[in-house]
DSSP file (Angstrom, degrees, kcal/mol; ACC not computed):
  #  RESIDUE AA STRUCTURE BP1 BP2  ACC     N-H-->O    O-->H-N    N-H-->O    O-->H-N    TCO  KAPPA ALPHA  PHI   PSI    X-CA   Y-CA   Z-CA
    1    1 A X              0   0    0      0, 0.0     2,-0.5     0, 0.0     0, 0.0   0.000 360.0 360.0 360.0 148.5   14.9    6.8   29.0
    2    2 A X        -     0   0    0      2,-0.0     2,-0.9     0, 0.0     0, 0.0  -0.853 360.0-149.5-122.4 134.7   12.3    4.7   27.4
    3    3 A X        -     0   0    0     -2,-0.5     2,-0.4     2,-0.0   131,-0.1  -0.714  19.7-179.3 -98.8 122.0    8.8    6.2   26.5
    4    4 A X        +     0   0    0     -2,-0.9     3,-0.0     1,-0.2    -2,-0.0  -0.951  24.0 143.2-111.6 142.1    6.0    3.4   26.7
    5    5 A X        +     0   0    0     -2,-0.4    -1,-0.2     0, 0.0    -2,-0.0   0.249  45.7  97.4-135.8 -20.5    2.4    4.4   25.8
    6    6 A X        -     0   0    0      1,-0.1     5,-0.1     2,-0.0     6,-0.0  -0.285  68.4-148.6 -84.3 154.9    1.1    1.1   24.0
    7    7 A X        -     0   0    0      3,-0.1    -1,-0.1    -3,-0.0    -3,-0.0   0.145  48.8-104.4-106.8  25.2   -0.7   -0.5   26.9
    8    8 A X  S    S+     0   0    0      2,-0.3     3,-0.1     1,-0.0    -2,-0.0   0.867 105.7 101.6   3.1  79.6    0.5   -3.7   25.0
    9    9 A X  S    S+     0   0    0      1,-0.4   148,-0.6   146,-0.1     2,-0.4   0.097  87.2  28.1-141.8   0.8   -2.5   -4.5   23.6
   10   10 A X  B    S-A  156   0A   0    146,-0.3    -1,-0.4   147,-0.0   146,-0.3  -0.987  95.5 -86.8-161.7 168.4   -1.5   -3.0   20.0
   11   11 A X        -     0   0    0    144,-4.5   144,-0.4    -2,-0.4     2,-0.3  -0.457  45.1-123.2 -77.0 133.0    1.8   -2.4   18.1
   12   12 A X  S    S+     0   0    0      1,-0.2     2,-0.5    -2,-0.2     3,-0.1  -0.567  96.4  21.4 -81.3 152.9    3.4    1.1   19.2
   13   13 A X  S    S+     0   0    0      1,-0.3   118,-3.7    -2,-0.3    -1,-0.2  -0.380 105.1 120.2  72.3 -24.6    4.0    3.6   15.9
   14   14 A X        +     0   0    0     -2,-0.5    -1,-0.3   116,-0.2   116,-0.2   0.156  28.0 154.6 -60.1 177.8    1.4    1.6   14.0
   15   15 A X        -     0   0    0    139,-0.1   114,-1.3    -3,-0.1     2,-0.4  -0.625  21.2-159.8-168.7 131.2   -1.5    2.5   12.6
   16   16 A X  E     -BC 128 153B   0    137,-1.5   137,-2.0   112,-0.2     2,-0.4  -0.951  16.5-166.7-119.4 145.1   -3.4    0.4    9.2
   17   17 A X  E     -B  127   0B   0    110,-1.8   110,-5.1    -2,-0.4     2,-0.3  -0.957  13.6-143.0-151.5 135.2   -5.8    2.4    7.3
   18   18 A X  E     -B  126   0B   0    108,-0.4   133,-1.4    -2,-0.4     2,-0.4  -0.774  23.3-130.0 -97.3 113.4   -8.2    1.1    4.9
   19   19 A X  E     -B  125   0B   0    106,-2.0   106,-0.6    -2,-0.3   130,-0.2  -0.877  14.6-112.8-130.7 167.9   -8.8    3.3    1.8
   20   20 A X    >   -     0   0    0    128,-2.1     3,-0.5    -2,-0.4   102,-0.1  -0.095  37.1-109.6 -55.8 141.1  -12.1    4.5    0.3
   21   21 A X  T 3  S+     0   0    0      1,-0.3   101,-0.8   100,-0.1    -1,-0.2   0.770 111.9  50.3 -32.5 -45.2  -12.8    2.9   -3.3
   22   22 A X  T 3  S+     0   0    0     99,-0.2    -1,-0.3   126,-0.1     2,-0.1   0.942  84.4 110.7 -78.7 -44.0  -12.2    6.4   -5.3
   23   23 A X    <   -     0   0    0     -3,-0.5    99,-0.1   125,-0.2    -4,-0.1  -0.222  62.9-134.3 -84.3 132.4   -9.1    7.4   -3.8
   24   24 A X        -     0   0    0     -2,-0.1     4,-0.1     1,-0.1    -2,-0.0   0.160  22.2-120.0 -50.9-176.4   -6.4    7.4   -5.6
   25   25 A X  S  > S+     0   0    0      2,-0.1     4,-1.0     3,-0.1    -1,-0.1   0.785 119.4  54.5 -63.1 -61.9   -2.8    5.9   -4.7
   26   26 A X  H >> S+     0   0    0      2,-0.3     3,-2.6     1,-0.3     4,-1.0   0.924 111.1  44.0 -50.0 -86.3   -1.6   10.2   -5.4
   27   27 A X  H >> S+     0   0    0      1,-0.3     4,-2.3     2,-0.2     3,-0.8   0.863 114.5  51.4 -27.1 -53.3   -4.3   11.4   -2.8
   28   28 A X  H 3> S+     0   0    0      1,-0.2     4,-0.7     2,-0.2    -1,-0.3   0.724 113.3  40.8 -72.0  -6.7   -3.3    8.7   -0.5
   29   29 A X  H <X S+     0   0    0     -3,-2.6     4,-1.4    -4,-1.0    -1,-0.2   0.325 115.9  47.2 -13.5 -45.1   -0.1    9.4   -0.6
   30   30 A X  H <X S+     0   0    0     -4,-1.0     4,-2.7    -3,-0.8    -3,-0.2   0.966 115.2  57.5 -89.5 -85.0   -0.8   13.7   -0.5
   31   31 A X  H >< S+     0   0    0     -4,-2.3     3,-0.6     1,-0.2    -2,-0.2   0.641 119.6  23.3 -32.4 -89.1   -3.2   12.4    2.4
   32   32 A X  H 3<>S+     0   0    0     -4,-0.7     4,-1.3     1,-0.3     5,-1.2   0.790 118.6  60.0-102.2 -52.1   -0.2   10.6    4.5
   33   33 A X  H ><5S+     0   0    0     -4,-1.4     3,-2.6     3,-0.2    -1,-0.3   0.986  99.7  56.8 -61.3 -38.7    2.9   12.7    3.1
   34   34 A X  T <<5S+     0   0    0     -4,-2.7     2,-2.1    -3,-0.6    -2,-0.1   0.073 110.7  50.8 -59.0-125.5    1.2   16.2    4.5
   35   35 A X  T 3 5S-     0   0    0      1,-0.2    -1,-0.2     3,-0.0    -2,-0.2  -0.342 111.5-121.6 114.8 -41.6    1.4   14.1    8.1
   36   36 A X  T < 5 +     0   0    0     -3,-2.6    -1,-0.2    -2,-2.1    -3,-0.2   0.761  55.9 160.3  71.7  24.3    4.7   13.2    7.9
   37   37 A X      < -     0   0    0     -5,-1.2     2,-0.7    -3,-0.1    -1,-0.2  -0.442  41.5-125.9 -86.1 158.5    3.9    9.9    8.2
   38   38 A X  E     -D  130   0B   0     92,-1.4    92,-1.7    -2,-0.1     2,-1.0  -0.890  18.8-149.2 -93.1 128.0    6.2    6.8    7.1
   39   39 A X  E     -F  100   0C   0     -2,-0.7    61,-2.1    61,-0.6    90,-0.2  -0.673  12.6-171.6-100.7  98.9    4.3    4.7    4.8
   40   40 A X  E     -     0   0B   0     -2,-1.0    59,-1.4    88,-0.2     2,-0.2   0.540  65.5 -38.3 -81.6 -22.0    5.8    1.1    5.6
   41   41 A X  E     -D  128   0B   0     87,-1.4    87,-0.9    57,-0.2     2,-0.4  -0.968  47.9-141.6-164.0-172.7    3.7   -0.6    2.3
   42   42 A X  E     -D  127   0B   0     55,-0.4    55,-3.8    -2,-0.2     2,-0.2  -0.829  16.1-168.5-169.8 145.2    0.6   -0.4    0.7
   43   43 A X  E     +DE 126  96B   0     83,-2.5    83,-3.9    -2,-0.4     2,-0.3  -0.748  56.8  38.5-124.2 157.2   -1.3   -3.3   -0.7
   44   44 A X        +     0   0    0     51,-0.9    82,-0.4    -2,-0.2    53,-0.3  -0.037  56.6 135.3  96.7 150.9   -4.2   -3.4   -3.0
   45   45 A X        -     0   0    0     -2,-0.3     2,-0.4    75,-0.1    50,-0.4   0.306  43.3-143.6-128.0 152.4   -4.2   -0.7   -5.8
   46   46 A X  E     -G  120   0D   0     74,-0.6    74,-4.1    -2,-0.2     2,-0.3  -0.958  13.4-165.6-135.5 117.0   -5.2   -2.1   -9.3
   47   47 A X  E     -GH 119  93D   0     46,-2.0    46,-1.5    -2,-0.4     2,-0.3  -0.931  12.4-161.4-110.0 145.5   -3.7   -1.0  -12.5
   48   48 A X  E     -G  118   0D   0     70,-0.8    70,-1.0    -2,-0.3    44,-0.2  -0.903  19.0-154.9-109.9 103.5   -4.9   -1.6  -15.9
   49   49 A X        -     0   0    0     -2,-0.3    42,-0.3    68,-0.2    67,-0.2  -0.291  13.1-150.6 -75.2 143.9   -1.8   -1.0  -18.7
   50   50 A X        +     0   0    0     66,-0.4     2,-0.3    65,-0.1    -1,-0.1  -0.427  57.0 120.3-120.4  72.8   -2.7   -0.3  -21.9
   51   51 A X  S    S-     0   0    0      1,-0.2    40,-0.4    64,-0.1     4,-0.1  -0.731  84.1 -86.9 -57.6 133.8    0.5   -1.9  -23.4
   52   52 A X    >   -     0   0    0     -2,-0.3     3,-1.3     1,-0.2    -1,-0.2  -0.106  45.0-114.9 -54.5 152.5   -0.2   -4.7  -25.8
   53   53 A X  G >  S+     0   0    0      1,-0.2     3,-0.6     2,-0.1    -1,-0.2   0.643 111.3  74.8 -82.1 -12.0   -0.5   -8.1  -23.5
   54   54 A X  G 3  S+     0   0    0      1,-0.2     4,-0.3     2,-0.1    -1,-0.2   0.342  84.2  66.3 -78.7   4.1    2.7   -9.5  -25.1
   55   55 A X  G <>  +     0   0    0     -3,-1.3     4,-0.6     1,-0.2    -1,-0.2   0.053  64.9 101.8-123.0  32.3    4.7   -6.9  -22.9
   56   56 A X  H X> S+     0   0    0     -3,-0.6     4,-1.6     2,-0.2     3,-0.6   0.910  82.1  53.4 -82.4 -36.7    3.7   -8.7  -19.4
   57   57 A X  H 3> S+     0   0    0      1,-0.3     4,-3.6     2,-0.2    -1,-0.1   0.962 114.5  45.8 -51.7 -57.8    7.6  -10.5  -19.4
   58   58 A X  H 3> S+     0   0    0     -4,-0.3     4,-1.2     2,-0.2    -1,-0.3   0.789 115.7  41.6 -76.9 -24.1    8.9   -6.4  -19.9
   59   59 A X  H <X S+     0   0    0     -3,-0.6     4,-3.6    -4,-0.6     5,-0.4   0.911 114.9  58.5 -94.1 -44.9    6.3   -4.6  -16.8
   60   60 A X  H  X S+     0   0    0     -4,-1.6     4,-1.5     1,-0.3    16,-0.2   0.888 112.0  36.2 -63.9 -43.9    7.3   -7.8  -14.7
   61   61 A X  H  X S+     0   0    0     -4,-3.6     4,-0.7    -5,-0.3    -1,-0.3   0.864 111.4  53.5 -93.7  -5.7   10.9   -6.9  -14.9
   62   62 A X  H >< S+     0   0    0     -4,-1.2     3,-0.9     1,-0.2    -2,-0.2   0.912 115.0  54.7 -74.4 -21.7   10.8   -3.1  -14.7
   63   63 A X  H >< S+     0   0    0     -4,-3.6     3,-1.8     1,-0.3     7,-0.2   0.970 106.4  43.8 -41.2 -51.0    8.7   -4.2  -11.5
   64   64 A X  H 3< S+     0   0    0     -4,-1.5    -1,-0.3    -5,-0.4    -2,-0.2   0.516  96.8  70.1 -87.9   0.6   10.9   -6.1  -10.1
   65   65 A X  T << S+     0   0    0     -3,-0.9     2,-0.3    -4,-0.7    -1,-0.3   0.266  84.8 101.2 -98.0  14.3   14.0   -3.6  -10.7
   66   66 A X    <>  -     0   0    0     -3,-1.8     4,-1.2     1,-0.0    38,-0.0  -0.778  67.7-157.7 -57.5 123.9   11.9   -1.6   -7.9
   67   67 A X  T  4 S+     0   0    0     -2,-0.3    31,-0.1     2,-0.2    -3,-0.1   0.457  95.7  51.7 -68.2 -17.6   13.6   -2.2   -4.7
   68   68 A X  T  4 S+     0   0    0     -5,-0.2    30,-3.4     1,-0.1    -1,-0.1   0.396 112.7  38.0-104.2  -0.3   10.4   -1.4   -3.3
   69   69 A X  T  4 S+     0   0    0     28,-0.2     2,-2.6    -6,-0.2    -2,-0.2   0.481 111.4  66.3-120.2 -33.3    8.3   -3.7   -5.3
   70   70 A X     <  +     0   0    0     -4,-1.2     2,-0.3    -7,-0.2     5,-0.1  -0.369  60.4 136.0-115.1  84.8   11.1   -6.7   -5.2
   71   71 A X  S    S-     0   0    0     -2,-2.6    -1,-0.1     1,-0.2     3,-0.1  -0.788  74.0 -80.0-120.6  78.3   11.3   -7.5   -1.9
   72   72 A X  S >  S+     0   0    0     -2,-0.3     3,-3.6     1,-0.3     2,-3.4  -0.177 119.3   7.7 104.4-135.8   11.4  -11.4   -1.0
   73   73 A X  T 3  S+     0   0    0      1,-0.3    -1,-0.3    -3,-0.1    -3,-0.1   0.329 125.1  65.4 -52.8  21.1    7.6  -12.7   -1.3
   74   74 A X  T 3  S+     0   0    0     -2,-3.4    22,-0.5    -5,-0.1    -1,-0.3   0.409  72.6 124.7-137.6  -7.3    6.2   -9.4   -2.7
   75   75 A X  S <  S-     0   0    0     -3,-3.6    -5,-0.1    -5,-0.1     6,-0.1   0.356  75.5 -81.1 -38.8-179.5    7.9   -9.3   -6.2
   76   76 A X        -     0   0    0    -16,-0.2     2,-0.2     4,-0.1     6,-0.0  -0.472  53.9-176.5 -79.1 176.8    6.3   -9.0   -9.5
   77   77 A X    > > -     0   0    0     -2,-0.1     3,-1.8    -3,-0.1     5,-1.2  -0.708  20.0-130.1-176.7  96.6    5.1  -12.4  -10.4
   78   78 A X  B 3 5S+i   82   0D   0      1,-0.2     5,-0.2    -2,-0.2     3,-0.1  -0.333  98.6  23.0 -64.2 162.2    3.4  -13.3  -13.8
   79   79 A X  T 3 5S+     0   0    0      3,-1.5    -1,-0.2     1,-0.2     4,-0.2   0.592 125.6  59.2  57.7  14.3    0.7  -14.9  -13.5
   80   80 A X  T < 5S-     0   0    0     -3,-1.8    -1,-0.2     2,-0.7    -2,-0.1   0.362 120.7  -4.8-146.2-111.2    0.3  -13.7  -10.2
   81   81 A X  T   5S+     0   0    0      1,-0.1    13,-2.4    -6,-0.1     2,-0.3   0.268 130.2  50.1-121.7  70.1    0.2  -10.4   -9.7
   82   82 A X  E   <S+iJ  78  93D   0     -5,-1.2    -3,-1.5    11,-0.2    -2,-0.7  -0.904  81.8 143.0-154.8 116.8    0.7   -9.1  -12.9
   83   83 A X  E     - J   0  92D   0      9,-1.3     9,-2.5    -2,-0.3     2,-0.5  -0.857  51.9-105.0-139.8 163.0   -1.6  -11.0  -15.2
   84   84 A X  E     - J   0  91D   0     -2,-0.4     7,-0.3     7,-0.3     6,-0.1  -0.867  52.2-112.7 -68.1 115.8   -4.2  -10.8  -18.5
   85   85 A X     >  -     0   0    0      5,-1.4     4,-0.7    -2,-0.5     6,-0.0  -0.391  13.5-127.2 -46.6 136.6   -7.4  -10.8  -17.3
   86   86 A X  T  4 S+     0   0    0      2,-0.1    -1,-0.1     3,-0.1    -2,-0.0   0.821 105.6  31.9 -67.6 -31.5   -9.4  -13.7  -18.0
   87   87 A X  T  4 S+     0   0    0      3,-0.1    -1,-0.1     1,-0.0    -2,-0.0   0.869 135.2  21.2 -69.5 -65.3  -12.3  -11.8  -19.5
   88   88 A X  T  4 S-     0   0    0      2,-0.1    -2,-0.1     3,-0.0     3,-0.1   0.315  85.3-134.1-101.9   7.4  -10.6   -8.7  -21.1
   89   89 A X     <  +     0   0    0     -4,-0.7     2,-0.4     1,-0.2    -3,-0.1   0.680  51.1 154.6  53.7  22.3   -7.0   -9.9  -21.5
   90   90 A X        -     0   0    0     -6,-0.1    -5,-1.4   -40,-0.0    -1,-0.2  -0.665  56.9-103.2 -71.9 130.1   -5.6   -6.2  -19.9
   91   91 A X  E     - J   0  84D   0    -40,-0.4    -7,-0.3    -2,-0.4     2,-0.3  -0.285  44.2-162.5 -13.9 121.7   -2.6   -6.2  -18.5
   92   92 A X  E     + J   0  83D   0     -9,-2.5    -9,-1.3   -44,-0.2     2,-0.3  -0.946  14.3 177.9-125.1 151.2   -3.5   -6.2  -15.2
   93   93 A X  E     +HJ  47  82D   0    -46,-1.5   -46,-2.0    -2,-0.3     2,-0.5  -0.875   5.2 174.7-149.8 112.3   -0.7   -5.2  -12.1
   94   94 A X        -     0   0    0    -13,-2.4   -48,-0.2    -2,-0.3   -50,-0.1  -0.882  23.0-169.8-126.7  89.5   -1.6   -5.0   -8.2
   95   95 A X        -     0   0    0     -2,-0.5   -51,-0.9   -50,-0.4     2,-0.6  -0.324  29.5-139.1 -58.9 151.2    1.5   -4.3   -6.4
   96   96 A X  B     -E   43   0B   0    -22,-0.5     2,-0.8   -53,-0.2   -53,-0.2  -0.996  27.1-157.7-120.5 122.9    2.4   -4.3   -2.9
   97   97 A X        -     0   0    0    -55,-3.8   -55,-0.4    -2,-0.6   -28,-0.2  -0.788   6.6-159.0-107.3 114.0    4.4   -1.5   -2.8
   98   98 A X        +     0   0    0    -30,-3.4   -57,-0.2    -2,-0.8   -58,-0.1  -0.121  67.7  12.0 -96.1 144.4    7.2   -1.4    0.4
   99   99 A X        -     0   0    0    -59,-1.4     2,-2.7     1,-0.2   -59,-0.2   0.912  69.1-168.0  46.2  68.7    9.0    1.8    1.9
  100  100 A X  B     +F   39   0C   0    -61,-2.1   -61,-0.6    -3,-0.1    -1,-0.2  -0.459  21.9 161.5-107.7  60.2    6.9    4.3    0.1
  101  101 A X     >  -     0   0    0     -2,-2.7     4,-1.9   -63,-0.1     5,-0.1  -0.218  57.8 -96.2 -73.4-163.5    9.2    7.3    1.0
  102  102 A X  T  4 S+     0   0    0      1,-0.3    -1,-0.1     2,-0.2    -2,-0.1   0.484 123.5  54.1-116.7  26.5    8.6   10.0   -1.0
  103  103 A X  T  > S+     0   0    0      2,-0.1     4,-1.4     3,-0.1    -1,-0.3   0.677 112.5  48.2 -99.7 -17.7   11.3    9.5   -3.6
  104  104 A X  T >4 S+     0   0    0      2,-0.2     3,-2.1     1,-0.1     4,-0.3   0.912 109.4  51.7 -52.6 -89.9    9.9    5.9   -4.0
  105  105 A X  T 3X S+     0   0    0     -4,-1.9     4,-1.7     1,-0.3     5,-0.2   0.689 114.4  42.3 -25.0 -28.2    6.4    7.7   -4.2
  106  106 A X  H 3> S+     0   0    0      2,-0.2     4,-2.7    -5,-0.1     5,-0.4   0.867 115.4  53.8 -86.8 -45.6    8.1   10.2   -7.2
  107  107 A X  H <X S+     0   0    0     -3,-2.1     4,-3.3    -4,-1.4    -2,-0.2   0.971 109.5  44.8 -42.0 -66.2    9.9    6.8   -8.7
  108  108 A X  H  > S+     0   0    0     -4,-0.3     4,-2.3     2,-0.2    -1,-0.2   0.895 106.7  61.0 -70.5 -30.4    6.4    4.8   -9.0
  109  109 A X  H  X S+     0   0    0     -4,-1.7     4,-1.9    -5,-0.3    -1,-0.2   0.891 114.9  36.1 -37.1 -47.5    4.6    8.0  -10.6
  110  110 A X  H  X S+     0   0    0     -4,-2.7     4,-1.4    -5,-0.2    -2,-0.2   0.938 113.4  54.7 -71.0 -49.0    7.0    7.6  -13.1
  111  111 A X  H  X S+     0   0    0     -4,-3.3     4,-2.3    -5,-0.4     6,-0.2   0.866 105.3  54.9   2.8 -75.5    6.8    4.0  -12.9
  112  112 A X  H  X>S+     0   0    0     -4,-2.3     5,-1.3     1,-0.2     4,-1.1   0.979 108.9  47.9 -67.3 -64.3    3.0    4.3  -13.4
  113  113 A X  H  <5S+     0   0    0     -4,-1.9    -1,-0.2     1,-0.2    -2,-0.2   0.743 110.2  52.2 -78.6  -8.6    3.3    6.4  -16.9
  114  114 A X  H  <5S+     0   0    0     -4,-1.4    -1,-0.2     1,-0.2    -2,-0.2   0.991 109.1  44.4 -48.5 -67.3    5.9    4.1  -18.5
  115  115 A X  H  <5S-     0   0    0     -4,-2.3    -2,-0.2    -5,-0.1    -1,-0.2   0.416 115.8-118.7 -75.9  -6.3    4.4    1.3  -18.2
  116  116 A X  T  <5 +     0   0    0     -4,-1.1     2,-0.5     1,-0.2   -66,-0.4   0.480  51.7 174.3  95.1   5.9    1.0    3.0  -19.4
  117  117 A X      < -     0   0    0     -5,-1.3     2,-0.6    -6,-0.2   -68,-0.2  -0.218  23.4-164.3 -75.8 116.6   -0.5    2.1  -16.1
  118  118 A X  E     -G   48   0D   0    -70,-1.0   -70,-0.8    -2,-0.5    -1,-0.1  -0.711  19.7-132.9-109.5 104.2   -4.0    3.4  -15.3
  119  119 A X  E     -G   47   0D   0     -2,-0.6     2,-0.3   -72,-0.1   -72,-0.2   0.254  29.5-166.0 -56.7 158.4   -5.1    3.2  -11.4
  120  120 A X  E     -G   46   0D   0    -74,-4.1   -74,-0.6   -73,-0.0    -1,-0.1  -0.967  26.2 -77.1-122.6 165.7   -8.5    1.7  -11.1
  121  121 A X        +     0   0    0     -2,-0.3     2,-0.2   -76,-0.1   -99,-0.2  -0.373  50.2 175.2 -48.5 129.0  -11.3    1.5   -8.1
  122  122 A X        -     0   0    0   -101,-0.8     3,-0.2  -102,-0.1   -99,-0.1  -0.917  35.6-162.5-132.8 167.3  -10.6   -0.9   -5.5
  123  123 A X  S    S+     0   0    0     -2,-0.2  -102,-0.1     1,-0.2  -101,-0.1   0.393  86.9  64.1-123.5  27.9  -12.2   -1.6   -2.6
  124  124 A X        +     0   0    0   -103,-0.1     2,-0.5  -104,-0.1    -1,-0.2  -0.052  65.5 139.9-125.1  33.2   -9.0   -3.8   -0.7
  125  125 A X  E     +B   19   0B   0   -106,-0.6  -106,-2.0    -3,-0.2     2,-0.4  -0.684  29.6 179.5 -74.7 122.0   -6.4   -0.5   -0.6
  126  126 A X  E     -BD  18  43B   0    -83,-3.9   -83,-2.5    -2,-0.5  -108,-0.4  -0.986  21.9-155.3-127.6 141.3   -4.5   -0.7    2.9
  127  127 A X  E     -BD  17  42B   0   -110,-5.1  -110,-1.8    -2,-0.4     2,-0.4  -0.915   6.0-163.2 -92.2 112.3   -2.1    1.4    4.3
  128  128 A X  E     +BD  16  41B   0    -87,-0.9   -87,-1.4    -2,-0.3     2,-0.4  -0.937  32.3 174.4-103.6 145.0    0.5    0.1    7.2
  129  129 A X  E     -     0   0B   0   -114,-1.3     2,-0.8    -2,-0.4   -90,-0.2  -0.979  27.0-145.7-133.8 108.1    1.8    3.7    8.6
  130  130 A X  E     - D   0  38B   0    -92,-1.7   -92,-1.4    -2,-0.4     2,-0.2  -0.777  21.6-172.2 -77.0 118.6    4.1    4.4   11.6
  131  131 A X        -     0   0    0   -118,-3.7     4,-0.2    -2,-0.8     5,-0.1  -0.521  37.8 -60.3 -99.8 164.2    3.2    7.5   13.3
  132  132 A X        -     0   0    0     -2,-0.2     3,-0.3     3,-0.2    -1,-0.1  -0.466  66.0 -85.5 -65.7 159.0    5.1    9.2   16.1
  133  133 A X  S    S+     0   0    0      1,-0.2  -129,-0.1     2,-0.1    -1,-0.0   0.170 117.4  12.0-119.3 134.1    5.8    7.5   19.3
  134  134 A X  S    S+     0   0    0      1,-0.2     4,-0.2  -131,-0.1    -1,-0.2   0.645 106.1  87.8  63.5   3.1    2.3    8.2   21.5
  135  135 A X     >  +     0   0    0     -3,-0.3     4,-1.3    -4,-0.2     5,-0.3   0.260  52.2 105.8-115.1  18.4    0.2    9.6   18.7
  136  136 A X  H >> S+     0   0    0      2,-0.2     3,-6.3     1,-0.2     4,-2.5   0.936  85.6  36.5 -71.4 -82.8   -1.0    6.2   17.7
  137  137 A X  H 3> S+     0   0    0      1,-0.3     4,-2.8     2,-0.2     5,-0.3   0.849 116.2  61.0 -18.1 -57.9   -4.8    6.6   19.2
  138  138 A X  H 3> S+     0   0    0      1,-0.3     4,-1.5    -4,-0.2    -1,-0.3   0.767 107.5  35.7 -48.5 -29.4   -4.6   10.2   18.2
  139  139 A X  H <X S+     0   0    0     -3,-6.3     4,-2.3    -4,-1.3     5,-0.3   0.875 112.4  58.5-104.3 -30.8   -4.2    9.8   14.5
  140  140 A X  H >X S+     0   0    0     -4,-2.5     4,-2.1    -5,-0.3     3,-1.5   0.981 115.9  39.1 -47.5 -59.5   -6.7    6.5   14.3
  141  141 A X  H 3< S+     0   0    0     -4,-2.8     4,-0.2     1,-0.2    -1,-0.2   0.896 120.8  50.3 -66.3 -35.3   -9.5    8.9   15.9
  142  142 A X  H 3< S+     0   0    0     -4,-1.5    -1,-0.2    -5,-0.3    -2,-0.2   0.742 113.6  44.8 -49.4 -42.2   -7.7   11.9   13.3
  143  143 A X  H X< S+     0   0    0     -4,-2.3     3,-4.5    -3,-1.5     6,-0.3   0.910  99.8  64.9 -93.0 -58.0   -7.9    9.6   10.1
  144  144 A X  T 3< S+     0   0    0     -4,-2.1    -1,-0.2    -5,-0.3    -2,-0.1   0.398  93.5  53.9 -70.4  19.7  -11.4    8.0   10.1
  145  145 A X  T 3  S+     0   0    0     -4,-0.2     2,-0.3    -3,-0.2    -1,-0.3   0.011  89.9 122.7-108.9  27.6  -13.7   10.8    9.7
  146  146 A X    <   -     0   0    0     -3,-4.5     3,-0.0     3,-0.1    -3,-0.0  -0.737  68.8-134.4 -64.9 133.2  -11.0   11.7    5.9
  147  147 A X  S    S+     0   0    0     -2,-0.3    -1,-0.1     1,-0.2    -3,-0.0   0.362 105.5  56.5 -36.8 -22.9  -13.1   11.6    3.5
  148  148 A X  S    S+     0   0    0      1,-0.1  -128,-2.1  -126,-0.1     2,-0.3   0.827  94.3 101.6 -88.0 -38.4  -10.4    9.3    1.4
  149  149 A X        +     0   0    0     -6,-0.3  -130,-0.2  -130,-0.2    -3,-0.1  -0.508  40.6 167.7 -87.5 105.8  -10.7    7.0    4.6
  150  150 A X  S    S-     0   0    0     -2,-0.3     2,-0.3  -132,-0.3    -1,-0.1   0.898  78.2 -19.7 -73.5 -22.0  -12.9    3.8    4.6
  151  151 A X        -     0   0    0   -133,-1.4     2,-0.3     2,-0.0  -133,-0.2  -0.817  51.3-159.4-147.4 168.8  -11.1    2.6    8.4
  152  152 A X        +     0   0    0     -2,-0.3  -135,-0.2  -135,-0.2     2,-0.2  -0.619  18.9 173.0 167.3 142.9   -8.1    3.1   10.8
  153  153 A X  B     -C   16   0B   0   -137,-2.0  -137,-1.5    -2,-0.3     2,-0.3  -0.745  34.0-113.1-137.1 158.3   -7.2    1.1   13.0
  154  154 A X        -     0   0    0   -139,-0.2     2,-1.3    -2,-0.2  -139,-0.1  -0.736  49.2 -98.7 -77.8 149.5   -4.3    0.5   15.6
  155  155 A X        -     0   0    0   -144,-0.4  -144,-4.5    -2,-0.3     2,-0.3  -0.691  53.0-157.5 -57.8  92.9   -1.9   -2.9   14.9
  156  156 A X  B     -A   10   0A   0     -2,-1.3     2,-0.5  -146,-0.3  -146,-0.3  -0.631  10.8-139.1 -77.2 134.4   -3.8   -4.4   17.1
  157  157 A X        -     0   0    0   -148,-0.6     2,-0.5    -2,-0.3    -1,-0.0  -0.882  13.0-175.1 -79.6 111.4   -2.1   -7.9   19.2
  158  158 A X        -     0   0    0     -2,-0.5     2,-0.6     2,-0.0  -149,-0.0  -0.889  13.5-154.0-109.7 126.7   -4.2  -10.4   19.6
  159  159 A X        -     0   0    0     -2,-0.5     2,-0.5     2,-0.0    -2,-0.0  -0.820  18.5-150.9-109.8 112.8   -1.9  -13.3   22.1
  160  160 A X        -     0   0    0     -2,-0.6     2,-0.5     3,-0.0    -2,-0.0  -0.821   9.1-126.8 -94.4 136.0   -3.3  -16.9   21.4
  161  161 A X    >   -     0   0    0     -2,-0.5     3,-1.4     1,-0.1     2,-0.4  -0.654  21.7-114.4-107.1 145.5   -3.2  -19.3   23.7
  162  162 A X  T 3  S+     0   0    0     -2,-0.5    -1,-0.1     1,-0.3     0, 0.0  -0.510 101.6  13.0 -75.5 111.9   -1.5  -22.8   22.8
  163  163 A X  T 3         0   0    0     -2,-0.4    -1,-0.3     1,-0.0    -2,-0.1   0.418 360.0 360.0 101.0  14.0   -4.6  -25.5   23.0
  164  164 A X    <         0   0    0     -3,-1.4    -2,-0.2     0, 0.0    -1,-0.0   0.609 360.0 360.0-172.0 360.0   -7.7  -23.2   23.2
């Protein structure tokens, strides 16, 4: 038997959450794993390495030897996103990081202190989440008064019509 709740006006398990400038990647993470949630990526978090700038060729392939960073259009990329800053020449790294079970999650923690990487404030952290089947509403209303949380939202479908 098949359990429908989406009134198909938004994607059923999703849920995208938007997070607050100060919270960390750990916390969000802490936030989502207590929840039980699957966390399907998360874009936006900003590292600055403090590795010499001649060792962007070496963080760009330990990135990309993440299964979870080198995934088709979302790999490391010098010059792209893994860069020098134009200003201060840091190492700079903004991942989209994919499947963030929570042996990924133990992987990029480790990840993060190789490579010297130190999170910074951002204000474009998003979270795509699948939540259980019928809890979608519930956890949007659940999540945005978190103190880590700037938004949540359903995957909302928006159907465009062809000429108008």
């Amino acid at each position: 038997m098949t359990t429908i709740c989406s009134d198909g006006t938004y994607v059923a398990r999703d849920v995208l959450v938007g997070m607050r400038e100060a919270s960390t990647l750990p916390q969000t993470f802490q936030l989502f794993n207590s929840n039980a949630f699957v966390i399907k990526s998360v874009m936006g978090p900003l590292y600055i390495s403090s590795l010499p700038a001649d060792s962007i060729d070496y963080v760009v392939r330990e990135l990309n030897r993440k299964a979870y960073i080198n995934s088709g259009a979302w790999k490391a990329v010098k010059d792209g996103n893994v860069y020098l800053h134009y200003q201060t020449r840091a190492l700079t790294v903004i991942p989209r990081l994919l499947d963030m079970t929570v042996a990924n999650q133990q992987d990029w923690a480790a990840t993060v202190q190789r490579l010297q990487l130190q999170e910074q404030p951002t204000m474009v952290k998003s979270c795509y989440l699948n939540v259980p089947l019928c809890s979608e509403k519930y956890w949007v209303s659940q999540l945005q008064p978190n103190p880590l949380v700037k938004w949540a939202q359903l995957n909302n479908i928006i159907r465009i019509q062809p000429g108008g």
